[in-house]
py3Dmol code that shows the C-alpha trace and the ligand (Angstrom):
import py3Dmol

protein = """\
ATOM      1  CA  UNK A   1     -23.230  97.899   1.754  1.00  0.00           C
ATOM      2  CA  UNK A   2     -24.131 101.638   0.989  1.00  0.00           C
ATOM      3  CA  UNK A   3     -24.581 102.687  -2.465  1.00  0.00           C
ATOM      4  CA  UNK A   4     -24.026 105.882  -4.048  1.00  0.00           C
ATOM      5  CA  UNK A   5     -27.359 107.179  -3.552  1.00  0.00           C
ATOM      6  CA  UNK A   6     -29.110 108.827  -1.520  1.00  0.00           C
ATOM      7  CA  UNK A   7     -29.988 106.288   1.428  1.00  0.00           C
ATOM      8  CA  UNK A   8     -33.737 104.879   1.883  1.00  0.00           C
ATOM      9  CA  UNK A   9     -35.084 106.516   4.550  1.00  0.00           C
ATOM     10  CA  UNK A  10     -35.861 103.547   6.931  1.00  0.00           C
ATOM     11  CA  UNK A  11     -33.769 100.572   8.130  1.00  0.00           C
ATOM     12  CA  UNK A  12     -36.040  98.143   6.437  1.00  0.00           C
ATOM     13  CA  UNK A  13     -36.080  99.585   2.914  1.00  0.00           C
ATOM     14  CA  UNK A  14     -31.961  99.964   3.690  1.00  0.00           C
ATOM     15  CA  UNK A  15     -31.930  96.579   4.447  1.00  0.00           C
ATOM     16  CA  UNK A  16     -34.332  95.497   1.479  1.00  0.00           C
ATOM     17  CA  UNK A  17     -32.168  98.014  -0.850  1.00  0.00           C
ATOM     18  CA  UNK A  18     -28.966  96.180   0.054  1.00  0.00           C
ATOM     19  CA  UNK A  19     -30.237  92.395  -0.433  1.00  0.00           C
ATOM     20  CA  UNK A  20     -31.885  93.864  -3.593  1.00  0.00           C
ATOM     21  CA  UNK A  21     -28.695  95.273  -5.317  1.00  0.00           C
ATOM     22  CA  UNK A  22     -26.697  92.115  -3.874  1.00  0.00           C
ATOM     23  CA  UNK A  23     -29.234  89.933  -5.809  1.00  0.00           C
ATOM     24  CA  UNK A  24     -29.522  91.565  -8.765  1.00  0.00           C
ATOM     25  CA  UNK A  25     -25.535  91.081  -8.995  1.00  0.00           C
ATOM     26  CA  UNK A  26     -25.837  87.699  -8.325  1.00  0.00           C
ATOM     27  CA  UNK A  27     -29.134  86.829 -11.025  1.00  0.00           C
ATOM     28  CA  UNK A  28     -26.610  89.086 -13.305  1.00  0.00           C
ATOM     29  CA  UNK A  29     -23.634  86.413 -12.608  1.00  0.00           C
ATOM     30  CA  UNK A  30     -26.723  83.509 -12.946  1.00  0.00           C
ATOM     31  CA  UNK A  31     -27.565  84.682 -16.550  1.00  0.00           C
ATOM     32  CA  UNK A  32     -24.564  85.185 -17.601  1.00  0.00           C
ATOM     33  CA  UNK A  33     -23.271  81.707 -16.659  1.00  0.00           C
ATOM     34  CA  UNK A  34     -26.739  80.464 -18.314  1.00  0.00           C
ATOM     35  CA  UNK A  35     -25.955  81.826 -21.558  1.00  0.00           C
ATOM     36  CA  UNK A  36     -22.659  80.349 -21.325  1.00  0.00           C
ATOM     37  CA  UNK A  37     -24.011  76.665 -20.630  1.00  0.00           C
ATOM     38  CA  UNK A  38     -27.003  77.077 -23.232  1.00  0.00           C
ATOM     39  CA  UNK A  39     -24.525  78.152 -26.042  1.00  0.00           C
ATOM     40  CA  UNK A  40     -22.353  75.146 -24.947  1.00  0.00           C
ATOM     41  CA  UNK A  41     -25.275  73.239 -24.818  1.00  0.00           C
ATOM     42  CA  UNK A  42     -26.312  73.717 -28.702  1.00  0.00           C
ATOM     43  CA  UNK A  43     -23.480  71.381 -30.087  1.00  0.00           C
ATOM     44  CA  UNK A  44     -25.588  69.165 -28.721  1.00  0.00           C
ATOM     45  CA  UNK A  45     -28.900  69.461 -29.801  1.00  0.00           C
ATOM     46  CA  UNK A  46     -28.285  68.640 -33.499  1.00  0.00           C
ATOM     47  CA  UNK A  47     -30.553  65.626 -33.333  1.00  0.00           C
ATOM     48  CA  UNK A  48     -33.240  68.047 -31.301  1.00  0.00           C
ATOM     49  CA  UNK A  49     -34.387  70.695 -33.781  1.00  0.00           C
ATOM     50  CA  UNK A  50     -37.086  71.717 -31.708  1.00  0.00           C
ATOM     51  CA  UNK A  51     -35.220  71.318 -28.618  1.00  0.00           C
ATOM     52  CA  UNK A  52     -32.110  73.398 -30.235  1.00  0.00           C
ATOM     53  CA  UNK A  53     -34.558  76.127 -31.656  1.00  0.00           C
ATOM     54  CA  UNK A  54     -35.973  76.886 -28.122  1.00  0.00           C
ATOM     55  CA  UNK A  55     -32.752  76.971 -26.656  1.00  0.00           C
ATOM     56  CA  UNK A  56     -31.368  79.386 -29.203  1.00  0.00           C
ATOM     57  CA  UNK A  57     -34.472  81.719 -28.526  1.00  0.00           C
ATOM     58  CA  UNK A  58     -33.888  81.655 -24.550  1.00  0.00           C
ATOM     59  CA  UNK A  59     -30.417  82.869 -25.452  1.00  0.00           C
ATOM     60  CA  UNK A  60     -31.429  85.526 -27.137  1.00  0.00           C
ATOM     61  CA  UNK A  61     -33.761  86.569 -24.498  1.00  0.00           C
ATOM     62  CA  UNK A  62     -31.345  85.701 -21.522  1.00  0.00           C
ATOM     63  CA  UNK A  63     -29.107  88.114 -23.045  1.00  0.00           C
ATOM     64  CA  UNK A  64     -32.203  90.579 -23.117  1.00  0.00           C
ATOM     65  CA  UNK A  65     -32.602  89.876 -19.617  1.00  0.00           C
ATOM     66  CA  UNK A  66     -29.037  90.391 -18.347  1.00  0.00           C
ATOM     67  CA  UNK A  67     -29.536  93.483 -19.951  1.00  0.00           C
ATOM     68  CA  UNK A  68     -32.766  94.295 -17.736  1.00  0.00           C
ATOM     69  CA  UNK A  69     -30.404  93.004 -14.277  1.00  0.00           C
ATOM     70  CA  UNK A  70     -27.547  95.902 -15.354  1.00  0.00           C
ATOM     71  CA  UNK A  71     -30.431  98.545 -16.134  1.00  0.00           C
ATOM     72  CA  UNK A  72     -31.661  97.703 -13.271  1.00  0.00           C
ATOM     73  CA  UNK A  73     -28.832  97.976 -11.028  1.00  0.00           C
ATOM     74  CA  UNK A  74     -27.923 101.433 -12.580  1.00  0.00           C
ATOM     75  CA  UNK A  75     -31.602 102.059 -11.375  1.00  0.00           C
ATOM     76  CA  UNK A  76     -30.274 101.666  -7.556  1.00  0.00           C
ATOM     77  CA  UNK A  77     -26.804 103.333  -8.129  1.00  0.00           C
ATOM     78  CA  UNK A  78     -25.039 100.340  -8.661  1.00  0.00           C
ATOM     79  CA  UNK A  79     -23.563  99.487 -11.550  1.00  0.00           C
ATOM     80  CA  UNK A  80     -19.982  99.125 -11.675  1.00  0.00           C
ATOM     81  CA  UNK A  81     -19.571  95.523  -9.649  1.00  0.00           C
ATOM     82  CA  UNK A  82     -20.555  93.797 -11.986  1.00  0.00           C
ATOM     83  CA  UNK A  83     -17.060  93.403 -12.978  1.00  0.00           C
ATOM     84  CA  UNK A  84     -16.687  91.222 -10.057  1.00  0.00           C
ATOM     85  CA  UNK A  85     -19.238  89.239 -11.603  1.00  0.00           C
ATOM     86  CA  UNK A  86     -17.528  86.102 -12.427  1.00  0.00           C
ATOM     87  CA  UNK A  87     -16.145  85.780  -8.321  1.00  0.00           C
ATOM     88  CA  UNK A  88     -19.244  85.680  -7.195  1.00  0.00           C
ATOM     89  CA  UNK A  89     -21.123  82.640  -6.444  1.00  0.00           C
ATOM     90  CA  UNK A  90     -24.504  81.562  -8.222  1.00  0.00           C
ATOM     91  CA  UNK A  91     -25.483  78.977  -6.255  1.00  0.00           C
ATOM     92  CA  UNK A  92     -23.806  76.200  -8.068  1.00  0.00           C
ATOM     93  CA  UNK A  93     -26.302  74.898 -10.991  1.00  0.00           C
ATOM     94  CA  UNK A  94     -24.850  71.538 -11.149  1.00  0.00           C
ATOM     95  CA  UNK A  95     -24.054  71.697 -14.790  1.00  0.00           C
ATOM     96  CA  UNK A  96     -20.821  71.151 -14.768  1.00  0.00           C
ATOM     97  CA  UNK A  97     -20.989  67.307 -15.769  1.00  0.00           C
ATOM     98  CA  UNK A  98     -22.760  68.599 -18.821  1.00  0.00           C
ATOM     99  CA  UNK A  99     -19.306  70.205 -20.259  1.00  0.00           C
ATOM    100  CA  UNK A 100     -18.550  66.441 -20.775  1.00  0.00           C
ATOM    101  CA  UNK A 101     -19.619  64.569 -23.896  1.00  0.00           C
ATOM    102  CA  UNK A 102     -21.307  61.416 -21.658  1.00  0.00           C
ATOM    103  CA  UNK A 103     -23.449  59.303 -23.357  1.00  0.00           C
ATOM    104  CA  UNK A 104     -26.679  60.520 -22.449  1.00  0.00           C
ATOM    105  CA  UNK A 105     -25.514  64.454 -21.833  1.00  0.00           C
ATOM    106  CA  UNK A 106     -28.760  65.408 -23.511  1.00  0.00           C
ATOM    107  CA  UNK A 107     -30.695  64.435 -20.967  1.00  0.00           C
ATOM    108  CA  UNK A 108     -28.422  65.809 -18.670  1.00  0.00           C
ATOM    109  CA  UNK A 109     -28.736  69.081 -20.127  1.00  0.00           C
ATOM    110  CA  UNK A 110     -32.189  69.283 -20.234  1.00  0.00           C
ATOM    111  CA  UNK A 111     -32.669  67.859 -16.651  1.00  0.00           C
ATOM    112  CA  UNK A 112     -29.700  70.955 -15.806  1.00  0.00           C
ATOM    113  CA  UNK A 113     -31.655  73.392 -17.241  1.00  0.00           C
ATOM    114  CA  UNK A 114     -34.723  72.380 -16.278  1.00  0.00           C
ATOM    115  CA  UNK A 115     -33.325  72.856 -12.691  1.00  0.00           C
ATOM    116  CA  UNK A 116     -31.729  76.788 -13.598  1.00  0.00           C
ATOM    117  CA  UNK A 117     -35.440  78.180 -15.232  1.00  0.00           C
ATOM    118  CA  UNK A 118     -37.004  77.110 -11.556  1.00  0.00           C
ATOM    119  CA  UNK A 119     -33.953  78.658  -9.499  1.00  0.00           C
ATOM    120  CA  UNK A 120     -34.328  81.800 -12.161  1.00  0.00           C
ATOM    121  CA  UNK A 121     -38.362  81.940 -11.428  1.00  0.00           C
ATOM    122  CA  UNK A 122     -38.016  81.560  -7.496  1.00  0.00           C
ATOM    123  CA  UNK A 123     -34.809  84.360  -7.570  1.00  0.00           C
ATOM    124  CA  UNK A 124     -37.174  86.627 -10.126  1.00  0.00           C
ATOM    125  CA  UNK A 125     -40.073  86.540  -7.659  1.00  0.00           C
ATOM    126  CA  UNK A 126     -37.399  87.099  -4.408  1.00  0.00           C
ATOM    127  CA  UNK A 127     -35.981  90.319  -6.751  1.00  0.00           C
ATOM    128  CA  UNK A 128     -39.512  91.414  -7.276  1.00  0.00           C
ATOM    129  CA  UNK A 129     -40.324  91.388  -3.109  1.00  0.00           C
ATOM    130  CA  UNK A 130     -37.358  93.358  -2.586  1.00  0.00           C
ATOM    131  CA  UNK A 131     -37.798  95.948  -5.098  1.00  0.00           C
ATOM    132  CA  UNK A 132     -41.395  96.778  -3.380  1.00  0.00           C
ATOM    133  CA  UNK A 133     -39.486  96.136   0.042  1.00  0.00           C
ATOM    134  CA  UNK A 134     -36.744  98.719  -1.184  1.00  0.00           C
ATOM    135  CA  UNK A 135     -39.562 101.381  -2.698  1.00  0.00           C
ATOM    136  CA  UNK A 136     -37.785 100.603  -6.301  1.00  0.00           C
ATOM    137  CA  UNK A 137     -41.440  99.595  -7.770  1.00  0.00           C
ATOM    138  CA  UNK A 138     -39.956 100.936 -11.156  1.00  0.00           C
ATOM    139  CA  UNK A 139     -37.973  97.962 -11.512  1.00  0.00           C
ATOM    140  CA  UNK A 140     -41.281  95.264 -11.637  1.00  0.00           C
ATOM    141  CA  UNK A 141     -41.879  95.889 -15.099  1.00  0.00           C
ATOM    142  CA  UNK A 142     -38.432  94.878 -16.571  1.00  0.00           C
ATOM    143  CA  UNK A 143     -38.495  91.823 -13.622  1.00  0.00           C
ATOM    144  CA  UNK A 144     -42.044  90.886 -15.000  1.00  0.00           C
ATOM    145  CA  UNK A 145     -41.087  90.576 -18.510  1.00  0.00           C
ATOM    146  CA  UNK A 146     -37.966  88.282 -17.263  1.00  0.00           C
ATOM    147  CA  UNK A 147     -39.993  86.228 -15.011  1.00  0.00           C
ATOM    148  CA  UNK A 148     -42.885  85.241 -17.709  1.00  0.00           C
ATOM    149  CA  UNK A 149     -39.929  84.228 -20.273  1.00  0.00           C
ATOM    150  CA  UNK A 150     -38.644  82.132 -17.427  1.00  0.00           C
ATOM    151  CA  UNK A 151     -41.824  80.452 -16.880  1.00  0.00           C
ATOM    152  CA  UNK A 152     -42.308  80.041 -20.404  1.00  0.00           C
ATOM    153  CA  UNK A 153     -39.450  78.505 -20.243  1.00  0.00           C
ATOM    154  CA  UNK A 154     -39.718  75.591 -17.596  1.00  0.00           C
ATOM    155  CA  UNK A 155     -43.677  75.207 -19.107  1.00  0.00           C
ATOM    156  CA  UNK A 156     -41.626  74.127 -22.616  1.00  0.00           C
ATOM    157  CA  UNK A 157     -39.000  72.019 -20.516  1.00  0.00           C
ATOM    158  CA  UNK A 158     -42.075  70.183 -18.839  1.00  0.00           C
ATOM    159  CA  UNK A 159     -44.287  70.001 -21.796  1.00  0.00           C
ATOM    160  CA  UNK A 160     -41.490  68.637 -24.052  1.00  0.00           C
ATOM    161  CA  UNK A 161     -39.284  66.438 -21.651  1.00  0.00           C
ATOM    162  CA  UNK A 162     -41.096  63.238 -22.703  1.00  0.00           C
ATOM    163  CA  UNK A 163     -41.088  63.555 -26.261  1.00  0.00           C
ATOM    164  CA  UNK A 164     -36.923  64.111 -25.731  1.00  0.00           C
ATOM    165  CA  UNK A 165     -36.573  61.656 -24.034  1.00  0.00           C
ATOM    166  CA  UNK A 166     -38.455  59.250 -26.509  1.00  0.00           C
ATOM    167  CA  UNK A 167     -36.019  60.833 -29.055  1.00  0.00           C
ATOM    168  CA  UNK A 168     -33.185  60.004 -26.748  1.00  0.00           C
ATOM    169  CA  UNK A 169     -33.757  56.296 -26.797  1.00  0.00           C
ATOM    170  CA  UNK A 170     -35.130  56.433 -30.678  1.00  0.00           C
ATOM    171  CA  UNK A 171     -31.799  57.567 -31.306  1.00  0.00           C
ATOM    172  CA  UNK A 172     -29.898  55.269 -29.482  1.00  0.00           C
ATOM    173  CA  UNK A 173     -32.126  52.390 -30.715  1.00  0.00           C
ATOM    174  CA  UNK A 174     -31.122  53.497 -34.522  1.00  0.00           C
ATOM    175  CA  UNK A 175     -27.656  53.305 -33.120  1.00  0.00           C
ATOM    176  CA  UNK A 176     -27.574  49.884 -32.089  1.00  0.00           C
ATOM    177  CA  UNK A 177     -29.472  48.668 -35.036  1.00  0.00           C
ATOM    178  CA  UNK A 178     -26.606  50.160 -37.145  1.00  0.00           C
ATOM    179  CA  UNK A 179     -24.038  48.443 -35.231  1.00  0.00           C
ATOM    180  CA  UNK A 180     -25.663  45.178 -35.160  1.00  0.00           C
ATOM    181  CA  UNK A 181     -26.069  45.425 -38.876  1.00  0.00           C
ATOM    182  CA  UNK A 182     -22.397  46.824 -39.535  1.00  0.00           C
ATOM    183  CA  UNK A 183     -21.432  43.555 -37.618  1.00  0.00           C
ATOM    184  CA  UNK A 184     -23.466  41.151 -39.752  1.00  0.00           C
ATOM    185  CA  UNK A 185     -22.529  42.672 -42.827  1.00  0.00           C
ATOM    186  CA  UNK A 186     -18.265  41.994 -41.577  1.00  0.00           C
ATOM    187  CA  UNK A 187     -19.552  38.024 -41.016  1.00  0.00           C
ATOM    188  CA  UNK A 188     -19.510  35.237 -43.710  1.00  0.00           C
ATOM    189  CA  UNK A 189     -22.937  34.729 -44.138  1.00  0.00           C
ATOM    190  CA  UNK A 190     -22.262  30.887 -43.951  1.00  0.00           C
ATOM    191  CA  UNK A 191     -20.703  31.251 -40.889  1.00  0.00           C
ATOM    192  CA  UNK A 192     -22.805  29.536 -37.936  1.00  0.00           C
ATOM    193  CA  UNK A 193     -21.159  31.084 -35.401  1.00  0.00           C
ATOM    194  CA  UNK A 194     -23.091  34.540 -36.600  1.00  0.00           C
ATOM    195  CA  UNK A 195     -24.783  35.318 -33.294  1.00  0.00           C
ATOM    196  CA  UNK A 196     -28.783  36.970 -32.994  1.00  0.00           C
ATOM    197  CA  UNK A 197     -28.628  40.607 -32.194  1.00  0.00           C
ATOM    198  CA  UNK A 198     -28.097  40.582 -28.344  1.00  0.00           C
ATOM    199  CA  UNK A 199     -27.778  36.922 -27.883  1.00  0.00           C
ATOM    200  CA  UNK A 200     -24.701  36.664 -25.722  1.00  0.00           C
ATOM    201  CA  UNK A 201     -21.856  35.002 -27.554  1.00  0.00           C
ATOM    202  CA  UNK A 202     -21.086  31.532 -26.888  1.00  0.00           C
ATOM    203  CA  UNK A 203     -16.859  30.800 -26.188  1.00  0.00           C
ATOM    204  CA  UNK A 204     -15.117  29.087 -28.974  1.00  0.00           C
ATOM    205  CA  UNK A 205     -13.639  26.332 -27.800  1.00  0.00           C
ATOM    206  CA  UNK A 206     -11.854  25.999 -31.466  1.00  0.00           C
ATOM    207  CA  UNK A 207     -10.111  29.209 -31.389  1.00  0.00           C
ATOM    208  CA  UNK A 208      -6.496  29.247 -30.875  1.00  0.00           C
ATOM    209  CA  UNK A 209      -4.769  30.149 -27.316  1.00  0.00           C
ATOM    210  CA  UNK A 210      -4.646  33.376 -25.924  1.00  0.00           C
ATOM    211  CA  UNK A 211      -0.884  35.364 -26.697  1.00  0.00           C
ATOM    212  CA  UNK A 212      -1.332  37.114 -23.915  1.00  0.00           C
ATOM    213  CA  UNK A 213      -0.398  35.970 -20.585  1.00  0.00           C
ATOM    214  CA  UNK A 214      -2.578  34.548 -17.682  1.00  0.00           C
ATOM    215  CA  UNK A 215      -3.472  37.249 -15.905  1.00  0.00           C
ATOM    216  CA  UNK A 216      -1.358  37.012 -12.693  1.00  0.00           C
ATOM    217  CA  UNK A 217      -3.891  37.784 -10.182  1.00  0.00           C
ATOM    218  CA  UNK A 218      -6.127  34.900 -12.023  1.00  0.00           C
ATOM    219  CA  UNK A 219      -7.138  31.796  -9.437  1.00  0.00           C
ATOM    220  CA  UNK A 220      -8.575  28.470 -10.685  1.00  0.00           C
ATOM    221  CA  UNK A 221     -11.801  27.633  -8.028  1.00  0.00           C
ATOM    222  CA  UNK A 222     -10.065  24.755  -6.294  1.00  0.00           C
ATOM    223  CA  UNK A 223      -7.260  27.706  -5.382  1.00  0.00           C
ATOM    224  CA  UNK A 224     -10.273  29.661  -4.877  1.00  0.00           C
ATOM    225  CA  UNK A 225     -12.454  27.306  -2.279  1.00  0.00           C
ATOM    226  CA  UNK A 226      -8.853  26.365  -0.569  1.00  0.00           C
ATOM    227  CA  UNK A 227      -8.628  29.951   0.569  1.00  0.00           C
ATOM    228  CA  UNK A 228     -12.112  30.134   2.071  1.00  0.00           C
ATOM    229  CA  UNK A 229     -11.098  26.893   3.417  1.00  0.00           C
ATOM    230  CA  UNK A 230      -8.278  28.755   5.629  1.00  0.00           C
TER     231      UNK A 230
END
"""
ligand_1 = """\
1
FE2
Fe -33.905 81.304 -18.207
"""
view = py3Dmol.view(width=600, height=400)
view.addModel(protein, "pdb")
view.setStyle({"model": 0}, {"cartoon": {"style": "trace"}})
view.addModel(ligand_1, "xyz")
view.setStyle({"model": 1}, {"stick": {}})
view.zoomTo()
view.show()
């Protein structure tokens, strides 16, 4: 697509200049979305101080860096499609199951955004090919200072995943201590029927009938080994 500018003087660097400005559009799009999920994200991370204080400093530098993608667009003469922005695909990041409130959509998260620093670094180091391809070496500084954050980035997600994960299951095993205790406490304590925290509960052969119906579809075995009979 020609841009505004006066054209590169070779096919290559027209061809580099024209993947170049088509990628920065898209990273644009990519951050964008990434701020998006990361503030969605944060209503999350309550139980994850450290976890929720790194992610609310990536925003602020995500923002930093969308603001490096439009500078650098107006760099190649192409700044005004970025309004068409939000049609254009990023790739799909896979985070959409994270939107849901599933029981473990912390680790989902982090696993999510683990995934979008590495597609950021490899798409920061393709941007930074094609602005040397497309004789635009003015825009490697501002691509530099994005790419370390990114790496900085997916170093903390590596460095930290175990200990959030241990906090995961730390919180989850405070959970089910609290329920096992809340059921206890809602027992006689006389009553022998109390069962051991994850002992499977035995049937009560004492307690009155079901109301409900039989389910229909229910078959004793006999009807059961007659029809493998047939
Ligand atoms: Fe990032």
């Amino acid at each position: 697509m020609p841009t505004a500018q006066m054209p590169p003087s070779t096919a290559f660097e027209a061809a580099a200049h024209e993947a170049l400005v088509s990628n920065l559009r898209n990273t644009h799009a990519l951050e964008k979305q990434a701020i998006a999920v990361m503030e969605s994200q944060l209503k999350l991370l309550t139980d994850y101080p450290e976890l929720h204080a790194r992610m609310t400093e990536h925003i602020v530098e995500t923002r930093e860096q969308a603001r490096r993608l439009e500078a650098g667009l107006e760099a190649c003469g192409d700044s005004a499609s970025l309004a068409r922005d939000t049609l254009l695909s990023v790739m799909g990041l896979g985070q959409s199951s994270i939107q849901g409130f599933s029981d473990d959509a912390v680790l989902k998260a982090v696993a999510a955004d683990m995934m979008t620093e590495h597609l950021e670094i490899a798409t920061y180091r393709t941007l930074l090919a094609l602005a040397d391809m497309a004789g635009k070496p003015e825009l490697r500084p501002r691509l530099e200072d994005t790419l370390r954050e990114e790496e900085a980035m997916a170093t903390w997600f590596e460095q930290n995943l175990d200990a959030i994960t241990r906090r995961f299951v730390e919180i989850k095993a405070a959970e089910l201590q609290a329920h096992a205790a809340r059921r206890n406490d809602s027992v006689p304590p006389d009553d022998d029927s109390v069962a051991e925290p994850g002992a499977t509960p035995e049937p009560d052969d004492s307690a009155p009938a079901p109301q409900t119906p039989r389910h229909p579809e229910t078959k004793t075995p006999a009807a059961g080994a007659a029809r493998r009979d047939e």
